[in-house]
N, C-alpha and C positions, 0 to 999 in steps of 0.2 A: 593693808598695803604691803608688796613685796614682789617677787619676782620669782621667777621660775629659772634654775640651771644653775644656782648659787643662794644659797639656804643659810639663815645666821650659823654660826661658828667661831671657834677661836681664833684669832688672829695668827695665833702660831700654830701654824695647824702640819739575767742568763748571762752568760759569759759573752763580751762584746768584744769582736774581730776590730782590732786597730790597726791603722798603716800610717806609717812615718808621712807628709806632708808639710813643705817648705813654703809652698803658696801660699799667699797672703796678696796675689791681684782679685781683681774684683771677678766674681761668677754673677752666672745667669739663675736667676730660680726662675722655673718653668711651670708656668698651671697650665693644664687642659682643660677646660671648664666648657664643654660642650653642649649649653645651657637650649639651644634653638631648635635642638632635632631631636627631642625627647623621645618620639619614636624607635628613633634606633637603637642598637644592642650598646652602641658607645656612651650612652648618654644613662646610663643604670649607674656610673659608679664617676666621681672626681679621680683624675691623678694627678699627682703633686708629685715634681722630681727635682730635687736641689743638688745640683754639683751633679758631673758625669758620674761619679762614683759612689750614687747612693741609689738603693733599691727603690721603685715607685711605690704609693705607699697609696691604697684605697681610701678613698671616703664616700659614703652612701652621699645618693643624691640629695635628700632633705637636707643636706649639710652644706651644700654648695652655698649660698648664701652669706652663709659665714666667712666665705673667703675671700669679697670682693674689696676690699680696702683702699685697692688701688683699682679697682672695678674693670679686675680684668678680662676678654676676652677667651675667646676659641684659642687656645694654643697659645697666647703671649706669650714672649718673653721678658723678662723686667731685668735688667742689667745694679743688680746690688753693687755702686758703684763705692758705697760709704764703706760697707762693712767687709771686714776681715774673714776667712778662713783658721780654723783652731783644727787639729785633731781633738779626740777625744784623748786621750795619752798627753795631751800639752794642757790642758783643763785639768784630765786628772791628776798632773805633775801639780799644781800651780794652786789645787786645794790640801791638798796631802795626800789623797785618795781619797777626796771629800769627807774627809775627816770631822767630827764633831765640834773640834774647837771652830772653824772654819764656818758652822753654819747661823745663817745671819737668821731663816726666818722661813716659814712656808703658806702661801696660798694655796689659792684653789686648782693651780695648772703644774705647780710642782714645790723642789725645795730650792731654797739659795744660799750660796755659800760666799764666801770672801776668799778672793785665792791672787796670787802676783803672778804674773806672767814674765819671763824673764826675758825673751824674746822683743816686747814691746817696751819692758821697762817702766809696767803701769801695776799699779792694786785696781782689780775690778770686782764685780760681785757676776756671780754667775747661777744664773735660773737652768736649774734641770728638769725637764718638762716629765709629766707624769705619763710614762711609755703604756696607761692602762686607757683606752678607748680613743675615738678619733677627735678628743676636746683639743686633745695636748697638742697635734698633727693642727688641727685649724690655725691654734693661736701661732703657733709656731710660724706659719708662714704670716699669715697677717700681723702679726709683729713684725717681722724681720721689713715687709711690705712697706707699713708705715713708717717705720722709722727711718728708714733710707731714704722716704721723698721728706721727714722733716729734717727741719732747722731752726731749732730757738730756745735760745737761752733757758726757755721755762718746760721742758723737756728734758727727758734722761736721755743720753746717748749710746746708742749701740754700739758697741767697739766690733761686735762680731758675732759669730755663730757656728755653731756645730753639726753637722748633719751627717752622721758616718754609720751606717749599720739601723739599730733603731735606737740609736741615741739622737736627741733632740735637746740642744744647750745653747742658751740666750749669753754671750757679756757685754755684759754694761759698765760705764762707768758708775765706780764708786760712792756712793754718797754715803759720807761718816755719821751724821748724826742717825742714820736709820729713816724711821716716816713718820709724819705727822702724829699716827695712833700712839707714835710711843711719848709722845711729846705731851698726849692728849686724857688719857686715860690708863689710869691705873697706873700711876705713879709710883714707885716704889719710895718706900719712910726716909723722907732727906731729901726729896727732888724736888725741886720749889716749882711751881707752874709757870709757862710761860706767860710772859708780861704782856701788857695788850697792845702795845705796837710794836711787837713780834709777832703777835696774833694775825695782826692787819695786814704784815708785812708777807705774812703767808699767805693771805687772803687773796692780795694781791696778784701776787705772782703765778696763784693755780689761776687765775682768772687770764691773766694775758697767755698761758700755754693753751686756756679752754679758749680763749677770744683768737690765737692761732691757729688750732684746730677748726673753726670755723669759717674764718673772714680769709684766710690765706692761704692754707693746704689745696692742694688741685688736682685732685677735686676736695672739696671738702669733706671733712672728716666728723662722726658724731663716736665722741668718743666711749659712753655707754657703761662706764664704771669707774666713775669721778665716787671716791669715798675716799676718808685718811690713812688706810694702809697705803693707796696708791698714790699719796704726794710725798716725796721723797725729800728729804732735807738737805742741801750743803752747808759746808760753811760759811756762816753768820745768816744763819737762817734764810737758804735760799732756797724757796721752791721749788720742784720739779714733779711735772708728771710721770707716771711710771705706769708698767702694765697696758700695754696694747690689745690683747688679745681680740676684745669684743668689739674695737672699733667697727665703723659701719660708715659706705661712702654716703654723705647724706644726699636729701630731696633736691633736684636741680629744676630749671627752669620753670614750670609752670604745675611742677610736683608740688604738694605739699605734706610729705611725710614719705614714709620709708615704712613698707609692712616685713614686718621678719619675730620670730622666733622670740618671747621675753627671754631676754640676759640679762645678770646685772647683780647687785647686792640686794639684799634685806635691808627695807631702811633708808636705800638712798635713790629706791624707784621712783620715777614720776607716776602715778596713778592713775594716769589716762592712757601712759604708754603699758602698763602693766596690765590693761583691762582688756585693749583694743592690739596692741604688740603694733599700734602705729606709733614709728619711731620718729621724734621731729628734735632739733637744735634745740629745744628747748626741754627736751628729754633731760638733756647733760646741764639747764639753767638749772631745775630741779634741784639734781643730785649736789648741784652749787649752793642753793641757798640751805640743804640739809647740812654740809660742809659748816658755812656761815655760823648755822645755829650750835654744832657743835663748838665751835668757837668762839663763840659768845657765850654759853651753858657751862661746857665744859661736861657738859652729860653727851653717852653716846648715841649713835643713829637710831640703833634699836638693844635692847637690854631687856634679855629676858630676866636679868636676878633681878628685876621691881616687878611690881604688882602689875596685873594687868592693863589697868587704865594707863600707866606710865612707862610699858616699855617703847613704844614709840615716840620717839623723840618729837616729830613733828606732830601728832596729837597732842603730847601732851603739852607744847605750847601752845594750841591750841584750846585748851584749858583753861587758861592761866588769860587770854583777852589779852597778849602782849601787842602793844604797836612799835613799830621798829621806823623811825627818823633819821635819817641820814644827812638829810641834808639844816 
């Protein structure tokens, strides 16, 4: 069981032209996605142009897929009405120069840092996307995409974003406690584990961001890489979803599934979407109820330091003949 584009790993895993920028009204990000007339010379390559003053930026066509979120058109325009404007010089004021003390953490699409913006008069964490292949360019706009059409409490919020040159910078609002993973495994000597209706309480609340993403986004949303690094904690242990990148508009009307590309974790794939790359709402139930058993275990998704019958979390409950009662 597993997934293609994201491979187990750790958890912590040129000189750039700036210009002063006072704006902070809302911009246009523009896709071309010339999906219908494959034939022609225009339809070889995606372009992707955010703010008048950023270079267009290629992506092969295999990859267009990846960028419908907001499943958009020939030429749309999407008016980012939520998010903010940063330079890169007001970012990189606002970590130190992305300084070491500053940095919170890294996935798969870049690093993240904690820095204060003095301007807005906020502490946020800010995602610097990995300027190495066209991963970092997808996630970048279908973030920015989703996050603007959502709203809900059980989501991280986007304050803003950076797009000047080939820099490519997410800010978010701040969540102190860090994410679930750290909450979860590998505790350090002294940290007492979370209590079980804390557990639940967290349970809960990635469920109404997943159950938002579903039943209420418009269009709906399959969000494609539900695991604990990407549920984000406030204070008094509030849930939040985090990490957009891979979202996918899902199956409408008389669809039943979404064919695209495996993405995703090691671990918290569903296995029918990992065989067949047909993606359904029930892809992200999956990666929900691996979440669950983490949480009730307290073992992780997949672990390759145990032996082989047990580094899958879900086999090897599977093992074990567990029945799980709820009600």
């Amino acid at each position: 069981m597993g997934c293609f584009g994201r491979t187990p790993k750790s958890n912590k895993r040129s000189d750039t032209k700036t210009t002063k920028n006072n704006d902070f009204t809302p911009k246009k990000l523009t896709v071309n996605a010339n999906r219908d007339k494959l034939t022609q010379p225009s339809s070889d390559c995606l372009k992707v142009s955010i703010c008048g003053d950023v270079s267009k930026e290629i992506v092969t066509k295999k990859d267009q897929l990846a960028l419908d979120a907001k499943d958009t058109n020939v030429e749309d325009e999407v008016i980012v009405k939520k998010a903010q404007t940063f330079t890169f010089e007001e970012l990189s004021v606002s970590t130190g120069n992305f300084k070491s003390d500053c940095f919170l953490g890294e996935g798969g699409f870049g690093k993240v840092y904690k820095g204060f913006i003095e301007k807005i008069n906020q502490v946020v964490a800010i995602k610097q996307l990995d300027r190495n292949g066209a991963q970092g360019i997808r996630e970048f706009v279908v973030e920015v995409l989703t996050l603007s059409l959502a709203d809900h409490p059980n989501l991280v919020k986007l304050i803003g974003f950076c797009a000047e040159g080939v820099q490519r910078l997410l800010v978010y609002e701040y969540m102190p406690l860090g994410s679930l993973d750290n909450h979860l495994h590998d505790l350090p000597s002294g940290k007492n584990p979370l209590a079980w209706n804390t557990r639940m309480k967290i349970a809960a609340g990635a469920a109404r961001g997943l159950e938002y993403l579903h039943d209420t986004m418009k269009p709906p949303v399959i969000y494609r890489d539900l695991k604990c690094s990407n549920i984000l904690i406030d204070e008094g242990y509030h849930a939040k979803l985090s990490d957009f990148g891979l979202a996918k508009v899902g199956p409408r009307g008389s669809e039943t599934h979404v064919s695209t590309r495996v993405m995703g974790t090691y671990g918290y794939c569903a296995p029918d979407y990992a065989l067949t790359g047909q993606l359904t709402f029930k892809s992200d139930v999956y990666s929900f109820g691996v979440v669950l058993l983490e949480l009730i275990t307290g073992r992780k998704a997949y672990d390759n330091t145990r032996t082989r019958n047990h580094q899958s979390l879900v086999e090897w409950v599977k093992t074990k003949n567990i029945s799980f009662s709820f009600f």
